[in-house]
C-alpha positions in Angstrom: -16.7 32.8 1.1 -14.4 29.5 1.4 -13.5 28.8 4.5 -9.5 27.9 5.4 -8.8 24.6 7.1 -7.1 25.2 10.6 -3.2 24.3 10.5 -1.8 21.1 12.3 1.1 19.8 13.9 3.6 17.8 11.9 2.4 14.3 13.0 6.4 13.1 13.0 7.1 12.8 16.5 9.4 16.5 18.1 8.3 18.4 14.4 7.1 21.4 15.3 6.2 22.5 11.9 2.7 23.2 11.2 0.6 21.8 7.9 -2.3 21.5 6.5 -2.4 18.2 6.6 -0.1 14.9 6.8 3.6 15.2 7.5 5.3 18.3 6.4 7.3 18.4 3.4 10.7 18.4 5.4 9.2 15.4 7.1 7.8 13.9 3.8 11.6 14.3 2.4 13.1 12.9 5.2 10.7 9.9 4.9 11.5 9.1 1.3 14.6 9.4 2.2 15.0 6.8 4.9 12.5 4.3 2.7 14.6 1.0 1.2 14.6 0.7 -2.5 11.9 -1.2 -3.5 14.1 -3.6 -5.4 16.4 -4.0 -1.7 12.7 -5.5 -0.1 12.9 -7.8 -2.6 10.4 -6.6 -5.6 12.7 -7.7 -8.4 12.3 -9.0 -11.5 11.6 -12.3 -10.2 8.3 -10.8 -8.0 7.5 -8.9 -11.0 7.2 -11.7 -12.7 5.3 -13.8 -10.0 2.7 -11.3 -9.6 2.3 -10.6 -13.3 1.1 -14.6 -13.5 -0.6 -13.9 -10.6 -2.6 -11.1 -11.6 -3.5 -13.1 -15.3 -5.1 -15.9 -12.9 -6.8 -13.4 -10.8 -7.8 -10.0 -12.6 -10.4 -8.7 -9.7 -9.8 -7.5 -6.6 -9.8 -10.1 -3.9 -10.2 -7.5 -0.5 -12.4 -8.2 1.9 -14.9 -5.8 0.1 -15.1 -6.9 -3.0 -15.0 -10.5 -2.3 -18.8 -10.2 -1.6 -19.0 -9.1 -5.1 -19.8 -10.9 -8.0 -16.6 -10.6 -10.3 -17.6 -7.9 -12.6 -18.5 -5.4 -9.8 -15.2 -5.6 -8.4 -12.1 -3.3 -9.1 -9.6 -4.4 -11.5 -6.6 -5.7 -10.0 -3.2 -3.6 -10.2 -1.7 -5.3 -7.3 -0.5 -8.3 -5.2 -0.7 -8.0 -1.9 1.1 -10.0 0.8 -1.7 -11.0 3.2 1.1 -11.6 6.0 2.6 -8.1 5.1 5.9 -8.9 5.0 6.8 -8.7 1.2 8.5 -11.2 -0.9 11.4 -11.3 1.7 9.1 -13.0 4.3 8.9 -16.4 5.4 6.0 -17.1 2.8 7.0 -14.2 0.4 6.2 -16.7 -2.7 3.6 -18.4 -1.5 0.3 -17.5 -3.8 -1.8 -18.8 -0.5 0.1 -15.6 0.9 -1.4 -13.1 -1.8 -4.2 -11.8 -3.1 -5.0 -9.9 -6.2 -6.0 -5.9 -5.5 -6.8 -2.8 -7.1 -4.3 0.0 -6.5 -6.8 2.0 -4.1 -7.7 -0.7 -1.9 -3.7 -2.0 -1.9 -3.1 1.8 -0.4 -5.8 1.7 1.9 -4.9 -1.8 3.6 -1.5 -0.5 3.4 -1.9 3.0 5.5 -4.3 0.8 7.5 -1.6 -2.0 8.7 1.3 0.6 8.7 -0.3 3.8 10.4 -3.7 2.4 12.1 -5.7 4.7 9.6 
């Protein structure tokens, strides 16, 4: 017999609403909602272009766990990632000392891990 996993509070701050896990889909909605366009934090064209050079000079992921890898056991790099995390709008948005080159699952994980504390 499978056994259910036990409902949970909404982790949005005053939603009652219970889930199975993560935000509720009101909450979830209301998030994407609130979210800037992508292009209004300042991944335009030009970004897409600086990280596509980026990304030719440096095709493995550059995180913290795969730089103890030798090249060809790392992930492939999808990404660039602001080390500073503030986007090409920050103070060193275009600065390539400011990036480094990561695959799309350890981009999300750095990413929940600096914005939620996951």
């Amino acid at each position: 017999m499978a056994r259910r996993k036990a409902m949970q509070v909404c982790p949005t701050p005053g939603c009652p609403n219970l889930t199975p896990q993560g935000r509720c889909p009101t909450c979830q909605a209301q998030a994407r909602a609130d979210r800037p366009t992508s292009h209004s934090r300042g991944y335009d064209r030009r970004w897409l272009r600086a990280s596509a050079t980026y990304l030719e000079e440096h095709p493995y992921c550059e995180c913290d766990d795969c730089s103890v890898l030798p090249p060809l056991q790392r992930d492939l790099a999808t990404e660039v990632d602001h080390i500073d995390g503030l986007g090409p709008l920050g103070p060193r948005g275009y600065d390539p000392t400011n990036w480094q080159a990561m695959s799309k699952r350890h981009h999300s994980r750095k990413t929940a891990r600096d914005t939620f504390g996951h």
